[in-house]
PyMOL CGO cylinders between C-alpha atoms (Angstrom):
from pymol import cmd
from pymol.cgo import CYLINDER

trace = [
    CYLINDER, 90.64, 114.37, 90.33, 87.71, 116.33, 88.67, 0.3, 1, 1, 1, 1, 1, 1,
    CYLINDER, 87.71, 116.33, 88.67, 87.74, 119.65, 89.55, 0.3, 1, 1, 1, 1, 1, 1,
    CYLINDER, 87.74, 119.65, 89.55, 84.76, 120.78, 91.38, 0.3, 1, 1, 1, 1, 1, 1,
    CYLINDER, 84.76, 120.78, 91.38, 84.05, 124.37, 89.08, 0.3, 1, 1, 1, 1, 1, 1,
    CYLINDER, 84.05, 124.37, 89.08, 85.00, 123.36, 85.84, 0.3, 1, 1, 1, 1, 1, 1,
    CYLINDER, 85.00, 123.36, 85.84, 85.14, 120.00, 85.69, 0.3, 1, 1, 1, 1, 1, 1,
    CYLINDER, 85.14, 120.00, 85.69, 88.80, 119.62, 84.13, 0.3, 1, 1, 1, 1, 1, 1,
    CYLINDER, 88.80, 119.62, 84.13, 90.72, 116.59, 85.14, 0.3, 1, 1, 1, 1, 1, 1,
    CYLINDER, 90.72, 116.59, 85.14, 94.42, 118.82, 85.81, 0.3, 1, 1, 1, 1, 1, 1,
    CYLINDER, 94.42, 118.82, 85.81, 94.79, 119.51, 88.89, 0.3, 1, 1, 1, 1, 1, 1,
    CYLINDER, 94.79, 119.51, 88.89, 98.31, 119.89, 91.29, 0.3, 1, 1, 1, 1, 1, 1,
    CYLINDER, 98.31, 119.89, 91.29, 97.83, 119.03, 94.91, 0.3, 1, 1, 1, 1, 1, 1,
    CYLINDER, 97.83, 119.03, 94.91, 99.12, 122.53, 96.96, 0.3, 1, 1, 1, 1, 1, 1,
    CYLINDER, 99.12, 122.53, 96.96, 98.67, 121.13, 100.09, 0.3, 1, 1, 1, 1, 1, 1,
    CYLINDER, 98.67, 121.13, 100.09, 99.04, 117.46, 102.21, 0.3, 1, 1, 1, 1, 1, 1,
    CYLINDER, 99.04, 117.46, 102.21, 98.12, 116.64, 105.54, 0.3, 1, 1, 1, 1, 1, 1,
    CYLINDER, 98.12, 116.64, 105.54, 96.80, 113.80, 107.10, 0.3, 1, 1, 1, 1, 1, 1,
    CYLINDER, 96.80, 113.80, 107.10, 93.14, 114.71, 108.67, 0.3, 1, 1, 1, 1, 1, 1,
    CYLINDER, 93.14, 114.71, 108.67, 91.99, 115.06, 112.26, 0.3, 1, 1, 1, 1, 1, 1,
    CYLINDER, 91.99, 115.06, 112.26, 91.06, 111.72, 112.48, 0.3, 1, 1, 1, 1, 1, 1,
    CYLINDER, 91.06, 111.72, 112.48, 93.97, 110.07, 111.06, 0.3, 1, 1, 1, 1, 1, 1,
    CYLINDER, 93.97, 110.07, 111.06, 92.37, 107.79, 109.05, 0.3, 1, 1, 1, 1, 1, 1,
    CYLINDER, 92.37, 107.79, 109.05, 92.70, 109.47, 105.59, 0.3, 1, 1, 1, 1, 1, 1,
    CYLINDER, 92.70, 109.47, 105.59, 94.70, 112.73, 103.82, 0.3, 1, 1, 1, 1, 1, 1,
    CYLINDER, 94.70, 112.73, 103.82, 93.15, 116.02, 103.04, 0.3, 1, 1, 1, 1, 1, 1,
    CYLINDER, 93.15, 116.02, 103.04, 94.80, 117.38, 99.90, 0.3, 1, 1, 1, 1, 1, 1,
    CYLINDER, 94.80, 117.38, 99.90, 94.29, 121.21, 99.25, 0.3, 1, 1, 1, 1, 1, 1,
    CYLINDER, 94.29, 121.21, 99.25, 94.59, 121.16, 95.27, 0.3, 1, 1, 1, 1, 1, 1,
    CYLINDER, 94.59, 121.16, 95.27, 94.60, 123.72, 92.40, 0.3, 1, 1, 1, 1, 1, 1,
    CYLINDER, 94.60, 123.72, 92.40, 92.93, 123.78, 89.19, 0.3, 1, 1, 1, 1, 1, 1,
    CYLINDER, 92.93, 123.78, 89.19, 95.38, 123.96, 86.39, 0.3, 1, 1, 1, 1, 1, 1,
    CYLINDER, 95.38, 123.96, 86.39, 92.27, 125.04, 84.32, 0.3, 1, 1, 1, 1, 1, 1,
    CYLINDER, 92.27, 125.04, 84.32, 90.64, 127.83, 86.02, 0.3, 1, 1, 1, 1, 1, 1,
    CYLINDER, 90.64, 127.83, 86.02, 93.12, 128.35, 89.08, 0.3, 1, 1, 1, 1, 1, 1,
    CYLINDER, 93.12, 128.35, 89.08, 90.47, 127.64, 91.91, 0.3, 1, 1, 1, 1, 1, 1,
    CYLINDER, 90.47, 127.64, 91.91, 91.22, 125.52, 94.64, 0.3, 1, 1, 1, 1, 1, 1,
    CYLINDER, 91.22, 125.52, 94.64, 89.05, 122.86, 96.18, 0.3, 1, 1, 1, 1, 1, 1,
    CYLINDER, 89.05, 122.86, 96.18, 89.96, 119.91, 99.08, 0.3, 1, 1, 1, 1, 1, 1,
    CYLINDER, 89.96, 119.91, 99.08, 90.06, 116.30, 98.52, 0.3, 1, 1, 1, 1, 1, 1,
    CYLINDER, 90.06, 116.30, 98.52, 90.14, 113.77, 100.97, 0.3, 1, 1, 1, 1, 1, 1,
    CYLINDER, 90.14, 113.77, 100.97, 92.04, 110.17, 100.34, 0.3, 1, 1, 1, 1, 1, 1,
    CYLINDER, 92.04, 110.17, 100.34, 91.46, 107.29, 102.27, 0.3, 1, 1, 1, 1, 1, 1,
    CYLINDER, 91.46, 107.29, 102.27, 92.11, 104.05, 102.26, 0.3, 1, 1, 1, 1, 1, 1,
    CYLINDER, 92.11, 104.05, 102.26, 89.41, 100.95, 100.91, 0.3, 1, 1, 1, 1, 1, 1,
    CYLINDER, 89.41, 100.95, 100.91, 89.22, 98.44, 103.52, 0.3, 1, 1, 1, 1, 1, 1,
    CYLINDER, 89.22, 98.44, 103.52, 87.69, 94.69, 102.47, 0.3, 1, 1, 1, 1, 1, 1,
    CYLINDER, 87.69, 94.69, 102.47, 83.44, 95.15, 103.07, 0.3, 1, 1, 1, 1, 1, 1,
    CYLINDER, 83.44, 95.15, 103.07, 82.85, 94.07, 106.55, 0.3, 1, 1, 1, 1, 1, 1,
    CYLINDER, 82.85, 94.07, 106.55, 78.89, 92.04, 106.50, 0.3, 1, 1, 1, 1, 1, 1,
    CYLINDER, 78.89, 92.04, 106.50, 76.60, 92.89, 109.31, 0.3, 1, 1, 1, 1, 1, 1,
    CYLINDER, 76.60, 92.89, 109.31, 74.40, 90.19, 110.27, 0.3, 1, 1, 1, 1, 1, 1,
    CYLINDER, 74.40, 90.19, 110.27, 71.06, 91.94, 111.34, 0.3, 1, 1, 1, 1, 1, 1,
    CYLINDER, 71.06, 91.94, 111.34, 68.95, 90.13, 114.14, 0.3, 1, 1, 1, 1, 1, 1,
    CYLINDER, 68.95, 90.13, 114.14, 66.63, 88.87, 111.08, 0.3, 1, 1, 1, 1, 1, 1,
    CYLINDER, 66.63, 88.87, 111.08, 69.32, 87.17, 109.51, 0.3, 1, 1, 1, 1, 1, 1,
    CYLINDER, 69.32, 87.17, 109.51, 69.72, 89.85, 106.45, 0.3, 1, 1, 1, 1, 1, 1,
    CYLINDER, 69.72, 89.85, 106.45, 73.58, 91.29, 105.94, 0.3, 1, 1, 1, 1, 1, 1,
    CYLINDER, 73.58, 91.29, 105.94, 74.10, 94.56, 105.25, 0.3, 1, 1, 1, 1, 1, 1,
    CYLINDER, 74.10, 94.56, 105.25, 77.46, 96.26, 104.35, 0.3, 1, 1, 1, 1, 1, 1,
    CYLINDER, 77.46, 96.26, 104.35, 79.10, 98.10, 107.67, 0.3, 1, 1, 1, 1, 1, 1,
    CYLINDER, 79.10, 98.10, 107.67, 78.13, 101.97, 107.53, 0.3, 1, 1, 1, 1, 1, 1,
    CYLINDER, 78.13, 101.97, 107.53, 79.14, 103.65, 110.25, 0.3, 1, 1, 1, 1, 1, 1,
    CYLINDER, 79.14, 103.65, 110.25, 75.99, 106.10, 109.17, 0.3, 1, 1, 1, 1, 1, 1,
    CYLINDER, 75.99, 106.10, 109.17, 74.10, 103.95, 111.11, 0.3, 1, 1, 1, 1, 1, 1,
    CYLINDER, 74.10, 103.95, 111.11, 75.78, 104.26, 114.25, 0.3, 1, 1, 1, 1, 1, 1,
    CYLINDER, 75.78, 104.26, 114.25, 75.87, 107.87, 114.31, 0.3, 1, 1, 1, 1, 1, 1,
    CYLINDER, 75.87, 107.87, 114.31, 72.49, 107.96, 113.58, 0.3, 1, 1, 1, 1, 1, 1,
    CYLINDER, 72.49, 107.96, 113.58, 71.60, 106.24, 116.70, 0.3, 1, 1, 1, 1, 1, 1,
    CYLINDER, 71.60, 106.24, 116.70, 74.12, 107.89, 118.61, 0.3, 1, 1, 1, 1, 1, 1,
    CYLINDER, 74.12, 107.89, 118.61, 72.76, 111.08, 118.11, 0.3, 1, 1, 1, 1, 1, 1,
    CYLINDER, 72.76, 111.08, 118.11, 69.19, 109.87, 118.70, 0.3, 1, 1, 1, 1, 1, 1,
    CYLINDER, 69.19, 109.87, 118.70, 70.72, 108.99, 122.22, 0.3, 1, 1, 1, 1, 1, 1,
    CYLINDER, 70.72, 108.99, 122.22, 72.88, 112.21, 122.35, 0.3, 1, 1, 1, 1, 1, 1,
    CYLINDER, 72.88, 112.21, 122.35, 69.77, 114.45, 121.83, 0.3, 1, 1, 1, 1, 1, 1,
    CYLINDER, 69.77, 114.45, 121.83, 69.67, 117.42, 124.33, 0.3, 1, 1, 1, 1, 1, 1,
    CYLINDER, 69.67, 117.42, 124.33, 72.59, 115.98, 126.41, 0.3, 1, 1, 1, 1, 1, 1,
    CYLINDER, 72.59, 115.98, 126.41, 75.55, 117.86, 126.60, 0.3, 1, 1, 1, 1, 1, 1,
    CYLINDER, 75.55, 117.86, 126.60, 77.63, 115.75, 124.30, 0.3, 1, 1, 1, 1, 1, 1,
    CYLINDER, 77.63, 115.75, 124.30, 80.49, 117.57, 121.66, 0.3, 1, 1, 1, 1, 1, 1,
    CYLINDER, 80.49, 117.57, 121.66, 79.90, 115.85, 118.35, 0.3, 1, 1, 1, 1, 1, 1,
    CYLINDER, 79.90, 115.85, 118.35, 83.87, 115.93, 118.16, 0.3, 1, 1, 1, 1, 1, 1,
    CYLINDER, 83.87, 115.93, 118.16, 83.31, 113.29, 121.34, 0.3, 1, 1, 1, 1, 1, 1,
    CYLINDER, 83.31, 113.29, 121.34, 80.71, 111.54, 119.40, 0.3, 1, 1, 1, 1, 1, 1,
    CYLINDER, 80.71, 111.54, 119.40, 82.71, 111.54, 116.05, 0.3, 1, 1, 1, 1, 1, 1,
    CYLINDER, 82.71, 111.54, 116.05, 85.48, 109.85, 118.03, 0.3, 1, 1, 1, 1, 1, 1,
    CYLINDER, 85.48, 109.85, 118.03, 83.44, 107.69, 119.57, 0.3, 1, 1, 1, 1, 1, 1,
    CYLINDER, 83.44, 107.69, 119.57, 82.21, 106.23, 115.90, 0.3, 1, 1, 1, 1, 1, 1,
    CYLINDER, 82.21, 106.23, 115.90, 86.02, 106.28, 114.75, 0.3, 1, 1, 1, 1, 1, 1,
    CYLINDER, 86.02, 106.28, 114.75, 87.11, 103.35, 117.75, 0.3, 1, 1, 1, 1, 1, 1,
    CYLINDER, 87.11, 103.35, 117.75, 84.07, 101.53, 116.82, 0.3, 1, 1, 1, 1, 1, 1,
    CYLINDER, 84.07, 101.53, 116.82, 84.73, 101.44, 113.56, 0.3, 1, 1, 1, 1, 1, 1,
    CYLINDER, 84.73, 101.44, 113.56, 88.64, 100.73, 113.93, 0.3, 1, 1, 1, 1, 1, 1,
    CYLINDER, 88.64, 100.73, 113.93, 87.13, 98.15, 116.03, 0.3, 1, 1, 1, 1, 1, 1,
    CYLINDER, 87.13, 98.15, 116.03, 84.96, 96.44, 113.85, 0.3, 1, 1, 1, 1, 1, 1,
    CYLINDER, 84.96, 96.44, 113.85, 87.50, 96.74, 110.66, 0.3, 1, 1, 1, 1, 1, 1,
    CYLINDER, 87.50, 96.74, 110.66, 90.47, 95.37, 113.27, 0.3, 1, 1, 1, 1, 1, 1,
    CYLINDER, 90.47, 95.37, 113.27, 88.68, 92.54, 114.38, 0.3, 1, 1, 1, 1, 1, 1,
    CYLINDER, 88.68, 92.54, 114.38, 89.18, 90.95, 110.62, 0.3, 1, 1, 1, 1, 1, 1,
    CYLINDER, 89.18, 90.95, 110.62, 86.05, 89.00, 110.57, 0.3, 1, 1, 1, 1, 1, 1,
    CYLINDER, 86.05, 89.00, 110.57, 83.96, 89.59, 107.26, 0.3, 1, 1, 1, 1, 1, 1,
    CYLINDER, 83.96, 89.59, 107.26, 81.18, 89.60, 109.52, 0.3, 1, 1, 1, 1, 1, 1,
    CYLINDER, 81.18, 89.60, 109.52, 80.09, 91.00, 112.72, 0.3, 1, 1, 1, 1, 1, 1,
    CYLINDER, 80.09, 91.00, 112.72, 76.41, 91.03, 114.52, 0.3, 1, 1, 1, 1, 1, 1,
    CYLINDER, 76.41, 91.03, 114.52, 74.26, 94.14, 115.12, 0.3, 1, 1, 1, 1, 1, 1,
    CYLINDER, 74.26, 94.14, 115.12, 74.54, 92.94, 118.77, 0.3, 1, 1, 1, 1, 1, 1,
    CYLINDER, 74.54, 92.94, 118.77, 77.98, 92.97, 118.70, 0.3, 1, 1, 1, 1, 1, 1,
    CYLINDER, 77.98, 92.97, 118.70, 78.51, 96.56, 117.45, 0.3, 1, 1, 1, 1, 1, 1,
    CYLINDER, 78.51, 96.56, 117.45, 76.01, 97.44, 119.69, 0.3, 1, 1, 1, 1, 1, 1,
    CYLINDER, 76.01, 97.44, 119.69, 77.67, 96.24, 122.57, 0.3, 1, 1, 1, 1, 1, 1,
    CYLINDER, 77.67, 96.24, 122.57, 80.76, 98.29, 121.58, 0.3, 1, 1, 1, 1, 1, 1,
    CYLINDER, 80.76, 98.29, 121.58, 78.80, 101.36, 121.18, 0.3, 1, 1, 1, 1, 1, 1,
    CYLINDER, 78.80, 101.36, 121.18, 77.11, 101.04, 124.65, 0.3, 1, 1, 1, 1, 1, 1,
    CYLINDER, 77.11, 101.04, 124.65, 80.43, 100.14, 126.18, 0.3, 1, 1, 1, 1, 1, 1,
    CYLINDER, 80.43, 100.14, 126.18, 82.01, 103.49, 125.35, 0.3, 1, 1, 1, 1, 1, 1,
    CYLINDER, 82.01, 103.49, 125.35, 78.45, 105.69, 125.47, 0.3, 1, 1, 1, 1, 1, 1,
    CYLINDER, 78.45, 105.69, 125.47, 78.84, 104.32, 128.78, 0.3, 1, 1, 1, 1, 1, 1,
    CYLINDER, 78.84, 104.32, 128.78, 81.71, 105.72, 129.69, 0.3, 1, 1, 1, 1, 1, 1,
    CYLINDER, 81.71, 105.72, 129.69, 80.76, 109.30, 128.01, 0.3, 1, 1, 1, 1, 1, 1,
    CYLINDER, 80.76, 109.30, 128.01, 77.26, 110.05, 128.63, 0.3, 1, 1, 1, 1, 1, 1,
    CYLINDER, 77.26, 110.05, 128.63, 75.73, 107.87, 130.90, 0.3, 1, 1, 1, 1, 1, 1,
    CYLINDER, 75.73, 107.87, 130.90, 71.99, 109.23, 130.07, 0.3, 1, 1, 1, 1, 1, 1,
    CYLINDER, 71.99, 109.23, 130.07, 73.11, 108.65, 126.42, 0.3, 1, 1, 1, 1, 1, 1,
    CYLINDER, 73.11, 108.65, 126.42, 73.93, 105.34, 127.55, 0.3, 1, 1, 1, 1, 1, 1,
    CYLINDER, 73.93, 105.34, 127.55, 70.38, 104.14, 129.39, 0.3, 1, 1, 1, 1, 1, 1,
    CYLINDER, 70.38, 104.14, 129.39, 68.70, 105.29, 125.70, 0.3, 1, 1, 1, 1, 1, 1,
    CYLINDER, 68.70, 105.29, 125.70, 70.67, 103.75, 123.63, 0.3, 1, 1, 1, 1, 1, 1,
    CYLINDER, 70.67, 103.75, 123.63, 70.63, 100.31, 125.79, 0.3, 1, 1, 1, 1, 1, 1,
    CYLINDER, 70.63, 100.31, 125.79, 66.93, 101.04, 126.05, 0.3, 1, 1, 1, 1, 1, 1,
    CYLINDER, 66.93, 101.04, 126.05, 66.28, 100.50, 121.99, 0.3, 1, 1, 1, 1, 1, 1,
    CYLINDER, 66.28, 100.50, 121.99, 69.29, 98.10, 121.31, 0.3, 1, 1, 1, 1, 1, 1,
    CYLINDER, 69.29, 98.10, 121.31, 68.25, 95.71, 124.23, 0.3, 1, 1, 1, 1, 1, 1,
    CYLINDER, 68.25, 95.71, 124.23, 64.77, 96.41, 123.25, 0.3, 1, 1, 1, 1, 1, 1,
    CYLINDER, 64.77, 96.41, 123.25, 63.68, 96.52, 127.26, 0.3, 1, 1, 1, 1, 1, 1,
    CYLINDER, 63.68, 96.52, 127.26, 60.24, 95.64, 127.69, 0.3, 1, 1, 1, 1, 1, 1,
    CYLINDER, 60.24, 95.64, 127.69, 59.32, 96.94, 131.08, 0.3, 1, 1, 1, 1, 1, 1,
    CYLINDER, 59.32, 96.94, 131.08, 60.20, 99.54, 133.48, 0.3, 1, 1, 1, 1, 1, 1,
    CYLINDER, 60.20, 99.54, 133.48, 61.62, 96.39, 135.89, 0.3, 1, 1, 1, 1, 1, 1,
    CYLINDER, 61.62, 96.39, 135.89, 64.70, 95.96, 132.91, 0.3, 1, 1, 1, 1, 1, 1,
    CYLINDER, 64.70, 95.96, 132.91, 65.76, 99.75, 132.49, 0.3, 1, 1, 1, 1, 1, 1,
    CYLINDER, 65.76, 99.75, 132.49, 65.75, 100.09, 136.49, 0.3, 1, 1, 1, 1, 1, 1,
    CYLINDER, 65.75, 100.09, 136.49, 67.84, 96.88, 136.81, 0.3, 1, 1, 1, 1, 1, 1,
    CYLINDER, 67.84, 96.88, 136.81, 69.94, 98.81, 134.14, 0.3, 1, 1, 1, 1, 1, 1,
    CYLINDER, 69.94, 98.81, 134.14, 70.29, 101.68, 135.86, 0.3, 1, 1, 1, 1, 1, 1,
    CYLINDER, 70.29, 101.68, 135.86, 70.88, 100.24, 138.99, 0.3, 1, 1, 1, 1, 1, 1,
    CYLINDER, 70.88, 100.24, 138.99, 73.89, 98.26, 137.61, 0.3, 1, 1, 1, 1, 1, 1,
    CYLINDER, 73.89, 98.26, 137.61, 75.19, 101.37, 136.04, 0.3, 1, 1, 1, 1, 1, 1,
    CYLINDER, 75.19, 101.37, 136.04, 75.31, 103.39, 139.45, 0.3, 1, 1, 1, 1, 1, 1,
    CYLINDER, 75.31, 103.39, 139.45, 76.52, 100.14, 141.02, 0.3, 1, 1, 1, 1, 1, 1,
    CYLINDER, 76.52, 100.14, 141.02, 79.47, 100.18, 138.85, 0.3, 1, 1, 1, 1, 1, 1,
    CYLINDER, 79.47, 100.18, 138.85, 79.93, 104.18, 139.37, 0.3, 1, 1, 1, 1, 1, 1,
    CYLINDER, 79.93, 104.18, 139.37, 80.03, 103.48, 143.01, 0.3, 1, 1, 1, 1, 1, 1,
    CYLINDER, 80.03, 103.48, 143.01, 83.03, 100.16, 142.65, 0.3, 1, 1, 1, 1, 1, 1,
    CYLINDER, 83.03, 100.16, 142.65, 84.85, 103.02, 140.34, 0.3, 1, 1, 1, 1, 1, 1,
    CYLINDER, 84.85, 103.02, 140.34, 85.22, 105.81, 142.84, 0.3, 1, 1, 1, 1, 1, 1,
]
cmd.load_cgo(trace, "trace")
C-alpha cells in the first residue's frame, strides 16, 4: 500500500477492524518511511453484475447511481443518510446475492422503492414518480392511494 505523504510502499498495518457496514476492513497503518499514519479500506471484488437499461444498453452495477436518486428523493425530508447508506447496502447485497450477471433498471428500482417505502413514504411517491415515469396526476393519486391503503391493512 502506497503511502498517502510520501509515497513509499512500507507500510505495517497498526490497526484491523471490520467497518460499519460489514462489507470490507478498515486498516489503520503506519508509514515505515516517514512514521505518519493513514486508513485503508479492503474489500472484497465481486464478479461485475450488467444492468440492462430500459434502452437496451448495459452498464456495470454502481451503486452511485442509486444514491444519487435516493437523495434526489430524500431532499428536505427528514431522512439520516446512515438510513439511506443502509438502505443502498441491502440493495446492493441484493443485487450481488441474486447471482445473475444481469439485472434490469426496473428491477433495482423496484427494490429501492420497496424499502423507500417502508422509510420515507414522501421519499417513496418521488422516487416512484421518476422510475415509473407517471404521466398524469390520475397515476401518482392511484399511487398514493394504494400506499395509504396499505398503511391502513398494516395498523
Amino acid at each position: 500500500m502506497r503511502c498517502i505523504y510520501c509515497g513509499s510502499l512500507e507500510s505495517k498495518v497498526v490497526d484491523s477492524r471490520v467497518s460499519d457496514d460489514g462489507n470490507s476492513i478498515r486498516r489503520r497503518r503506519e508509514c515505515i518511511t516517514c512514521a505518519k499514519r493513514y486508513t485503508t479500506y479492503e474489500k472484497v471484488e465481486s464478479a461485475p453484475v450488467l444492468v440492462i437499461k430500459n434502452s437496451g444498453n448495459r452498464q456495470t452495477f454502481d451503486s452511485s447511481k442509486i444514491k444519487a436518486g435516493i437523495l434526489k428523493a430524500c431532499e428536505k425530508r427528514p431522512v439520516p443518510i446512515a438510513k439511506i447508506d443502509k438502505l443502498i447496502s441491502e440493495v446492493e447485497k441484493q443485487v450481488n446475492n441474486s447471482l445473475a450477471q444481469e439485472i434490469t433498471s426496473k428491477q433495482i428500482g423496484e427494490m429501492v422503492m420497496e424499502k423507500l417505502k417502508n422509510l420515507d413514504e414522501v421519499a417513496y411517491v418521488r422516487f416512484a414518480s421518476v422510475h415509473r415515469e407517471f404521466k398524469d396526476l390520475n397515476t401518482l393519486f392511484n399511487e398514493i392511494e394504494a400506499l395509504v391503503k396499505n398503511k391502513k391493512e398494516h395498523q
